[in-house]
Every structure is written in structure tokens, then in C-alpha cells.
N, C-alpha and C positions, 0 to 999 in steps of 0.2 A: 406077727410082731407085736401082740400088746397080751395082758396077763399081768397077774401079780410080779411074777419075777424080773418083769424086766421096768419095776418103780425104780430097783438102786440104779443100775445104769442109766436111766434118765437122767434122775435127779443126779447124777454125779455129772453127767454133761451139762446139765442149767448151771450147778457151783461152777463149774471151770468154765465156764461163756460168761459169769457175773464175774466173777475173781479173778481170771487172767487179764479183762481190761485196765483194771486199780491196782493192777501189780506191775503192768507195762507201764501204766502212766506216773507210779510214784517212782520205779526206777528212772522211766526218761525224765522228770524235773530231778533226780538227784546226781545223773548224769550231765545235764544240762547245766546244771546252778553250782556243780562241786568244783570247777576252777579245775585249772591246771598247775600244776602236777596236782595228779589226783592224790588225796589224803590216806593215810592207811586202813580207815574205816571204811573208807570206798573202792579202795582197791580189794577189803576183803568181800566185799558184798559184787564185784565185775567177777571177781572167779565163785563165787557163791552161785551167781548166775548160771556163767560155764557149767558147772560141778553138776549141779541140781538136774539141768535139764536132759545131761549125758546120760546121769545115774535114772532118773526118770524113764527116760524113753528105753536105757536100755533094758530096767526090769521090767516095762511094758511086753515088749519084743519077746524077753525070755519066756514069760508068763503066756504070750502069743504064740508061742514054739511048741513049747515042753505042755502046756494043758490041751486035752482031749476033749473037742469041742462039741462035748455030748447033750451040755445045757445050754447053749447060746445063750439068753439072757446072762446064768450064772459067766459063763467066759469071757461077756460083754464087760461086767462088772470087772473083772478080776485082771482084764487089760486095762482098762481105765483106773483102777485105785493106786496106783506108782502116780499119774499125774494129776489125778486129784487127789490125793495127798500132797503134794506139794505145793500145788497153788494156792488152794485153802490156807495152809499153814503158812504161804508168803504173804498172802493177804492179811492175815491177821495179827503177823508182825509187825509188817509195813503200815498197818493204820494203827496201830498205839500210837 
């Protein structure tokens, strides 16, 4: 289990263990602080939520099906970049 090919899949586990917590915790104050009835910018961001995590894990899944898991490292990577691609890119919306 260690080699050069298996740097991406690390590194892509330490982004989504740093970036999933500041993406939970700016959603839960915007949940917490948005009042009821929810505003329409928040209500697009609760099904953004939904949306993201569905599409995420399920191209994860697909990628875990259909790829021949001939490189383990490479496979490792190529399950994980559906959901570090998105946390990443929540993270860095949500902290502008």
C-alpha cells in the first residue's frame, strides 16, 4: 500500500477530511441563522445539498462497478474524484 501512485488518492482523502468539516459547518450556521420559511437562496443551496451528494456517490459507485481494478492505487483515485471534486469546490464557494 505506498508507491508513488497511491500520492493522488491520499492527498485527495486529507482535501475531503479538511474540506468536508468547513462545508458542514458553513451549511449548518446557514441553516441554523436562515429563519423560517427558508429564503429562496437557501432553499436552492438544501436541494444543491440533496443534488450533489446523490450525483457524487452515485458516479463514485458507477466508477467502482464498471473500472477493472487492475491499478488499485489508480482505482482508488478514480472512486474518490466524484467526491473530492465536490467538496473541494463547495469549500471554496462557501468561503468567498
Amino acid at each position: 500500500m505506498t508507491g508513488p501512485g497511491w500520492v493522488r488518492p491520499w492527498v485527495q482523502l486529507v482535501e475531503i477530511a479538511c474540506s468536508a468539516p468547513v462545508v458542514i459547518a458553513y451549511r449548518t450556521v446557514g441553516v441554523v441563522t436562515g429563519g423560517w420559511p427558508p429564503s429562496p437562496g437557501a432553499r436552492r443551496e438544501y436541494r444543491r445539498m440533496v443534488q450533489e451528494k446523490a450525483e457524487g456517490f452515485t458516479r463514485a459507485a458507477v466508477v467502482a462497478v464498471t473500472t477493472p481494478p487492475a491499478d488499485t492505487a489508480r482505482f482508488a483515485a478514480a472512486v474518490l474524484a466524484p467526491v473530492h471534486r465536490r467538496v473541494v469546490a463547495n469549500r471554496r464557494r462557501l468561503t468567498r
